[in-house]
N, C-alpha and C positions, 0 to 999 in steps of 0.2 A: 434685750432680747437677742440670741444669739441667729434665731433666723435665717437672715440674710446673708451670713458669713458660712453657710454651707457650700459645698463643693456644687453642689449637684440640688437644686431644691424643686421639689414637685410645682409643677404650676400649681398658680393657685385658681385660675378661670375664673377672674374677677369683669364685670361688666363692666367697666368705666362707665360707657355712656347713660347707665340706669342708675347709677349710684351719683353723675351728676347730674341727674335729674331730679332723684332726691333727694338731695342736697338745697336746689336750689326751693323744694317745695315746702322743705325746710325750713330756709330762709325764708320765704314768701308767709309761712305761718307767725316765724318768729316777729316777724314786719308788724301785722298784723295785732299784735298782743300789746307793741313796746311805743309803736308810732301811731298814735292817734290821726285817726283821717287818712289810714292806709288805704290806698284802693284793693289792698288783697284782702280787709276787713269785709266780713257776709255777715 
């Protein structure tokens, strides 16, 4: 991807903090499915 290696690129107004949020609720689902006896298992 050439991207990144522009002069000049538009921001992109990415939210970090929401996107590792879910990520991590992500994780917590993925937990859940693979790890028997997850506490994130409902």
């Amino acid at each position: 991807m050439q991207f990144r290696y522009d002069a000049d690129p538009a921001p992109l107004g990415l939210d970090r903090e929401a996107f590792n949020l879910q990520v991590k609720q992500l994780v917590t689902r993925l937990e859940a499915l693979v790890v028997p006896g997850s506490e994130a298992e409902a």
